[in-house]
C-alpha positions, 0 to 999 in steps of 0.5 A: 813482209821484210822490213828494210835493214838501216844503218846504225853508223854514226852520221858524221863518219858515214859523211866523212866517208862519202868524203872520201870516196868522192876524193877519186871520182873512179871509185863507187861506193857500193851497199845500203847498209853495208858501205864498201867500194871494190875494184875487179871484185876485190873489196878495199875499203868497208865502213862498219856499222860501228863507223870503223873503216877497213881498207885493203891496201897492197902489200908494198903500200902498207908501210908507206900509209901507216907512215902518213897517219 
């Protein structure tokens, strides 16, 4: 019998996240384990399991973000 995969990311960014997402009530976070959201089935954002996130953005969009963190 499998035994089910749990997350090993940190709490407090796995919260943060679920914050975030809530932000857009549109966007479904998707996968136990594995947080992502994706759109037309293009992932854009990833939670890994260090609590790092990853966020795909378009191209014209980039420069404008990284102005604002």
């Amino acid at each position: 019998m499998a035994t089910a995969k749990k997350s090993k990311i940190p709490a407090a960014k796995l919260e943060l996240y679920e914050k975030l997402i809530a932000t857009h009530p549109n966007i479904e976070r998707k996968g136990d384990v594995h947080p992502y959201t994706s759109l037309n089935g293009h992932m854009f954002t990833y939670l890994d399991q260090s609590g790092t996130l990853g966020i795909r953005l378009p191209k014209d969009a980039v420069e404008a973000f990284l102005k604002n963190i």
